[in-house]
KOLGU-4560 file (N, C-alpha, C; in nm, 3 decimals, padded with zeros to 5 digits):
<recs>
<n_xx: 00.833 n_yy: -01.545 n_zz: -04.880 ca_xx: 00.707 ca_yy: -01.490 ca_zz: -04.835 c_xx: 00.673 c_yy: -01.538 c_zz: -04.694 mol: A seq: 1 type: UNK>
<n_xx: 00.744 n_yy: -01.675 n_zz: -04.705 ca_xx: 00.676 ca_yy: -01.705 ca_zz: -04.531 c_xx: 00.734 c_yy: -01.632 c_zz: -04.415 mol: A seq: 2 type: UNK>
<n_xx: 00.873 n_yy: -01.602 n_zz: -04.433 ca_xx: 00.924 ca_yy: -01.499 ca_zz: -04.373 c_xx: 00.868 c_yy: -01.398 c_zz: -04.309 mol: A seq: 3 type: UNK>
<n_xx: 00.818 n_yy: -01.310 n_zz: -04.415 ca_xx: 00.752 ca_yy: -01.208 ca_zz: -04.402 c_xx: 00.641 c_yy: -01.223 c_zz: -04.325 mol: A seq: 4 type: UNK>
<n_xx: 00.534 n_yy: -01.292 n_zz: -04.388 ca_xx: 00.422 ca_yy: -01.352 ca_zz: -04.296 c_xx: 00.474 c_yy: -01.384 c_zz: -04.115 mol: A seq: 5 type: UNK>
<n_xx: 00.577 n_yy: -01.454 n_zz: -04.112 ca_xx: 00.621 ca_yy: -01.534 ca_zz: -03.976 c_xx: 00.707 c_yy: -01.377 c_zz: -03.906 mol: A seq: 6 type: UNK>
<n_xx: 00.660 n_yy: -01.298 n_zz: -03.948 ca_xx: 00.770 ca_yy: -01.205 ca_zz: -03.933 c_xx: 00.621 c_yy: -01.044 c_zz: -03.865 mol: A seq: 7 type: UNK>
<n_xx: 00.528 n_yy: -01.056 n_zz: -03.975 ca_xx: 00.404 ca_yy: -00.999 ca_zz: -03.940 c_xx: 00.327 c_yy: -01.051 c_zz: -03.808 mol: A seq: 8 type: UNK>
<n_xx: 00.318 n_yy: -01.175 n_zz: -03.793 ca_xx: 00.285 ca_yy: -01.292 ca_zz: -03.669 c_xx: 00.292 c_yy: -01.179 c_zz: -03.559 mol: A seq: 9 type: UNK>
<n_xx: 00.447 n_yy: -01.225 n_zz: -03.561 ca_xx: 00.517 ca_yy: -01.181 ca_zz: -03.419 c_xx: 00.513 c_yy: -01.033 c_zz: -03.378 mol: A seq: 10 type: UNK>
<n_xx: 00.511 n_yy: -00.970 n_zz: -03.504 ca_xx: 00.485 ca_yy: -00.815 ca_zz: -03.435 c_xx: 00.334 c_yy: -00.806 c_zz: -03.404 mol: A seq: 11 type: UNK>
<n_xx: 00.229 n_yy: -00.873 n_zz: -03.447 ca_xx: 00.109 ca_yy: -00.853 ca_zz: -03.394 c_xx: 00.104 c_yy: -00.896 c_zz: -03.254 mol: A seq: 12 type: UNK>
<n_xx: 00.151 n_yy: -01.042 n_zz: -03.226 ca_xx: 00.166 ca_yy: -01.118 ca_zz: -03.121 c_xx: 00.207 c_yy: -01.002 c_zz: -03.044 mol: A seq: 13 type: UNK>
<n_xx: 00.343 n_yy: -00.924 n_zz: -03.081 ca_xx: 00.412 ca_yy: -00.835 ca_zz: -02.943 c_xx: 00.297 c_yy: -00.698 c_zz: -02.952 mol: A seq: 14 type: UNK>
<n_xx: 00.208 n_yy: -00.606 n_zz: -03.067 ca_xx: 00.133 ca_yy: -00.584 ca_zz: -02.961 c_xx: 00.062 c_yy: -00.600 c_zz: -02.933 mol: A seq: 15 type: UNK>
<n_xx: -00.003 n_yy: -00.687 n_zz: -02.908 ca_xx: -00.121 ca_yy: -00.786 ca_zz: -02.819 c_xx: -00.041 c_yy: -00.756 c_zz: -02.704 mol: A seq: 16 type: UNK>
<n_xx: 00.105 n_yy: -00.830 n_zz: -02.681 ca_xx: 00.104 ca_yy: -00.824 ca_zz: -02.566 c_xx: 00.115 c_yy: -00.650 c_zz: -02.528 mol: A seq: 17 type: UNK>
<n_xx: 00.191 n_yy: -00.579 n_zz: -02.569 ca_xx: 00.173 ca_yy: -00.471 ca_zz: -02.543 c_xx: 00.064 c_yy: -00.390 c_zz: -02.514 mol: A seq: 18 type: UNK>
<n_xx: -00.089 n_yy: -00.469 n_zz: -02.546 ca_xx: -00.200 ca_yy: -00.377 ca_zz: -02.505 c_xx: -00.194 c_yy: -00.432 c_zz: -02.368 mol: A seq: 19 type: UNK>
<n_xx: -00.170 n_yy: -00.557 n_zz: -02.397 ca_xx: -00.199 ca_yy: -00.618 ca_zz: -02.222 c_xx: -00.147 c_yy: -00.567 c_zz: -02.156 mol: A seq: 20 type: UNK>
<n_xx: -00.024 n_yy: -00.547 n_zz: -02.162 ca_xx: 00.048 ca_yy: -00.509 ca_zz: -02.010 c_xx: 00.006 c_yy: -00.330 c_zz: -02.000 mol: A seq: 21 type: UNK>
<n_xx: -00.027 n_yy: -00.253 n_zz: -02.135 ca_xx: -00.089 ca_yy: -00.115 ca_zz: -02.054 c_xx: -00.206 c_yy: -00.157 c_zz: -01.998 mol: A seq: 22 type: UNK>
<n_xx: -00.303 n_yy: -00.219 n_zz: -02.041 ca_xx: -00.466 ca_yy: -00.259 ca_zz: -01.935 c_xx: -00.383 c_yy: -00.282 c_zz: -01.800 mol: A seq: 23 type: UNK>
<n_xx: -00.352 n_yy: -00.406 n_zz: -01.791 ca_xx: -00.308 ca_yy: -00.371 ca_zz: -01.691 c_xx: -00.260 c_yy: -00.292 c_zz: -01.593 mol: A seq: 24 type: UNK>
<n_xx: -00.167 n_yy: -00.222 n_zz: -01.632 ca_xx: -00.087 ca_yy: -00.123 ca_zz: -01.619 c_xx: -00.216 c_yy: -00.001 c_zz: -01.555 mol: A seq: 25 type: UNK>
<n_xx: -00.280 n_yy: 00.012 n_zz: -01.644 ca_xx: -00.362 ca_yy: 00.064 ca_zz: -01.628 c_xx: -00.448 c_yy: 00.056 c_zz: -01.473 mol: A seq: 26 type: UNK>
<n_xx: -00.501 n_yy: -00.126 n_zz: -01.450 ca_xx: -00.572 ca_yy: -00.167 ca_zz: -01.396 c_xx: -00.511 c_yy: -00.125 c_zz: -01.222 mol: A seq: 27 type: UNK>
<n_xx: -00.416 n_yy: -00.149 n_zz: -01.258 ca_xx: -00.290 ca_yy: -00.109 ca_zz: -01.152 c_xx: -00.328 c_yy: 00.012 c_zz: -01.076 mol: A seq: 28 type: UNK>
<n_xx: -00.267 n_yy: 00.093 n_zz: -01.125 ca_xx: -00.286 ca_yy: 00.228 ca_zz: -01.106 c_xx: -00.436 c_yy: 00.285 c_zz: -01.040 mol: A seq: 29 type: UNK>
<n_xx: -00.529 n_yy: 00.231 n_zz: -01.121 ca_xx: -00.703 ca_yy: 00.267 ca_zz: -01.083 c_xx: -00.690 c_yy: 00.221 c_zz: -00.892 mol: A seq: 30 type: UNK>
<n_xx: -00.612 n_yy: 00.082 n_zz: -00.902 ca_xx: -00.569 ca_yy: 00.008 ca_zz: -00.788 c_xx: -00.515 c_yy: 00.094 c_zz: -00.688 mol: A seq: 31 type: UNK>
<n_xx: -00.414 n_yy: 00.133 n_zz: -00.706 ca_xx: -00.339 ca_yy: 00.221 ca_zz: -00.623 c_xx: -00.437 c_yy: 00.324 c_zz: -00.601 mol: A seq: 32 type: UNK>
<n_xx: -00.540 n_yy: 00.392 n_zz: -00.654 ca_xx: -00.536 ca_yy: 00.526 ca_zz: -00.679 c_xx: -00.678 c_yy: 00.468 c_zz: -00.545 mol: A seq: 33 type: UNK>
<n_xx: -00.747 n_yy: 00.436 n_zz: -00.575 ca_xx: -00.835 ca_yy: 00.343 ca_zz: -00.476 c_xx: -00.810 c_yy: 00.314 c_zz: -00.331 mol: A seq: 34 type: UNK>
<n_xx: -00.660 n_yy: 00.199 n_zz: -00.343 ca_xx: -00.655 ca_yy: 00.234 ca_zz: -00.201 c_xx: -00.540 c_yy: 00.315 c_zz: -00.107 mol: A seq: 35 type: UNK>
<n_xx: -00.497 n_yy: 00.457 n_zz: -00.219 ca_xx: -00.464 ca_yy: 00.593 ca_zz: -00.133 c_xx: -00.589 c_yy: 00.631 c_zz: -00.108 mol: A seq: 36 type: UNK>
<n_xx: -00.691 n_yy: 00.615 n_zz: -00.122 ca_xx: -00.845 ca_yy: 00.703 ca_zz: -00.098 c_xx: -00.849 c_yy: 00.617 c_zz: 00.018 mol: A seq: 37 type: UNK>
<n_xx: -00.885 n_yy: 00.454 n_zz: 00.057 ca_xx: -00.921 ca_yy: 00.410 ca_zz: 00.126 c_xx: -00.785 c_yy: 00.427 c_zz: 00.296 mol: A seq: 38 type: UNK>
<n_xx: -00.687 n_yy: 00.439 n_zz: 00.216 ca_xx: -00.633 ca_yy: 00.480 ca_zz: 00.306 c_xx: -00.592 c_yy: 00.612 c_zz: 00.423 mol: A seq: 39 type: UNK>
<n_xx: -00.622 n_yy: 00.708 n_zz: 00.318 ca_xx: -00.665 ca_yy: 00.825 ca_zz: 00.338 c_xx: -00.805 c_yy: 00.829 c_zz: 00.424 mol: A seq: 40 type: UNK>
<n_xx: -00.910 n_yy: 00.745 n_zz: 00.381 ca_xx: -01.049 ca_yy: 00.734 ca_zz: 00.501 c_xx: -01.015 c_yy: 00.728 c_zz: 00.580 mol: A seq: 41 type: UNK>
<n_xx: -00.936 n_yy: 00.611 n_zz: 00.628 ca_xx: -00.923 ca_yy: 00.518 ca_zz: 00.748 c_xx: -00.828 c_yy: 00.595 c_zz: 00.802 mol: A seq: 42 type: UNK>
<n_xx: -00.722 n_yy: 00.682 n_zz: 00.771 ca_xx: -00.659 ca_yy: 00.752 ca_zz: 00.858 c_xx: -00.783 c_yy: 00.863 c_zz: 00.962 mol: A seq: 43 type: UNK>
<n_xx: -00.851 n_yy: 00.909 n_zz: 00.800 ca_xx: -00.986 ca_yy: 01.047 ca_zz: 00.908 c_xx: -01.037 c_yy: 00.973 c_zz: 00.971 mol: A seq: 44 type: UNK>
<n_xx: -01.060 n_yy: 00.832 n_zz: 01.010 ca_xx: -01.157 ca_yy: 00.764 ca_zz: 01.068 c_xx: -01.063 c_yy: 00.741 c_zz: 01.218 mol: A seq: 45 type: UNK>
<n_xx: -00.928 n_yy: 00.685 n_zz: 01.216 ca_xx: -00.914 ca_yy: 00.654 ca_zz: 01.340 c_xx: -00.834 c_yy: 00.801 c_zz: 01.446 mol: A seq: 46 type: UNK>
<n_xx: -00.808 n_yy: 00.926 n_zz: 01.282 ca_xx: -00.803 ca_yy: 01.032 ca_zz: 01.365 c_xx: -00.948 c_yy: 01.064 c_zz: 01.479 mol: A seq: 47 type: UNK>
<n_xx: -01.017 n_yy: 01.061 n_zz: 01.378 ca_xx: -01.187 ca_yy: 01.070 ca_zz: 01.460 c_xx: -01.210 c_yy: 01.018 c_zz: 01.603 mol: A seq: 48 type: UNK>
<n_xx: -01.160 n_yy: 00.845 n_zz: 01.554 ca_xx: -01.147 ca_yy: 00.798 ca_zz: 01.680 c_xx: -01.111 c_yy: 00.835 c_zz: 01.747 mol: A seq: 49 type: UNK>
<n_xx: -00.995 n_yy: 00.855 n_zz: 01.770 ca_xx: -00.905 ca_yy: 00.892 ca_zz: 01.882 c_xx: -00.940 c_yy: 01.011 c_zz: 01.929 mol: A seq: 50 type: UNK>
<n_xx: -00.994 n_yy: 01.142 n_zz: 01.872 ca_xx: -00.986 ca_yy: 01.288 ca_zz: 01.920 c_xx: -01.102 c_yy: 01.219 c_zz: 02.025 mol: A seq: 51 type: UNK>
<n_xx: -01.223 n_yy: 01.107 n_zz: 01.985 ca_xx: -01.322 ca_yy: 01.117 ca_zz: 02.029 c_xx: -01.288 c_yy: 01.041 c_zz: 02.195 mol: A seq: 52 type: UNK>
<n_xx: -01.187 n_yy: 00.942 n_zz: 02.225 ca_xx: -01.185 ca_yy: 00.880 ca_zz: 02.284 c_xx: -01.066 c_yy: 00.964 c_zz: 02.405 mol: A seq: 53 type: UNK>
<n_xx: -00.986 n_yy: 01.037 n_zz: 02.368 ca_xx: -00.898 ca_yy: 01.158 ca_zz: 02.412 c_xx: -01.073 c_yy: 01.254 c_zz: 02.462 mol: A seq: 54 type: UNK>
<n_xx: -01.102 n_yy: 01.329 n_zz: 02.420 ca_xx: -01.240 ca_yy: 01.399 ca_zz: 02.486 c_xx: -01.284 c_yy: 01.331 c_zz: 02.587 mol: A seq: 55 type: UNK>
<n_xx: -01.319 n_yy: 01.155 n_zz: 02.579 ca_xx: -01.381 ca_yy: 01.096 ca_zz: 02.673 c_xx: -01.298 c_yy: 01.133 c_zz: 02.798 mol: A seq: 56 type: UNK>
<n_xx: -01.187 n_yy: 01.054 n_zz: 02.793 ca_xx: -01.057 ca_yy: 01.041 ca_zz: 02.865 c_xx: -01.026 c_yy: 01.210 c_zz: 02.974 mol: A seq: 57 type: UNK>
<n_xx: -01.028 n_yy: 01.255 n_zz: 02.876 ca_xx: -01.051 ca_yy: 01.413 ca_zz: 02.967 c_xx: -01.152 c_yy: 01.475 c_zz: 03.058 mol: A seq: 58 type: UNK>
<n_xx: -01.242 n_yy: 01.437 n_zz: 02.987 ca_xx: -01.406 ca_yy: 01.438 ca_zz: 03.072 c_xx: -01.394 c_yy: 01.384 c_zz: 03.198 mol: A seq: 59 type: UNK>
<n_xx: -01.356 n_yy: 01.273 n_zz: 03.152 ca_xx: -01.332 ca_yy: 01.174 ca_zz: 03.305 c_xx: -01.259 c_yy: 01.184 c_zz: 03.393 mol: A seq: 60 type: UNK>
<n_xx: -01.125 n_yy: 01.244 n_zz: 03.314 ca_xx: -01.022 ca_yy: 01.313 ca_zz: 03.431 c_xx: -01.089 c_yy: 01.449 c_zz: 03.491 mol: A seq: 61 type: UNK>
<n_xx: -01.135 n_yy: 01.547 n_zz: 03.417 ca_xx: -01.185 ca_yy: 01.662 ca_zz: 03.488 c_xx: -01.280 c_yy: 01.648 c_zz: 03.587 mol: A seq: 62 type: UNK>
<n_xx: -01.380 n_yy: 01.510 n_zz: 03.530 ca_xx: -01.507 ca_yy: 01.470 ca_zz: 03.636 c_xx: -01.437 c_yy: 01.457 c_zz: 03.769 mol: A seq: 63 type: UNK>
<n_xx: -01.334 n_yy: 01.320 n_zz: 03.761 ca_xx: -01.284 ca_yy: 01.313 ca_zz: 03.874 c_xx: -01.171 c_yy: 01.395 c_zz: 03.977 mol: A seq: 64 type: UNK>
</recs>
């Protein structure tokens, strides 16, 4: 019987761990998915920049 018992243990033990590593897994992903967005901003942001600082740059050449 202890067998069995010592035998029930360990498959609970493995999925325990098995929930863990999908949360994780999980946690991951939310991760990634987060900073393709933030990265994706910051690209429209220093495109922004730049068209804005290219406009300046031209202005100034045409002024002069």
């Amino acid at each position: 019987m202890t067998v069995v018992v010592d035998c029930v243990q360990e498959i609970e033990k493995a999925w325990g761990m098995v929930d863990q590593a999908h949360t994780k897994e999980n946690e991951a992903k939310e991760t990634i998915q987060r900073l393709k967005q933030e990265i994706n901003n910051l690209t429209k942001l220093v495109e922004q920049t730049a068209g804005v600082s290219m406009d300046k740059e031209h202005k100034s050449v045409t002024v002069a």
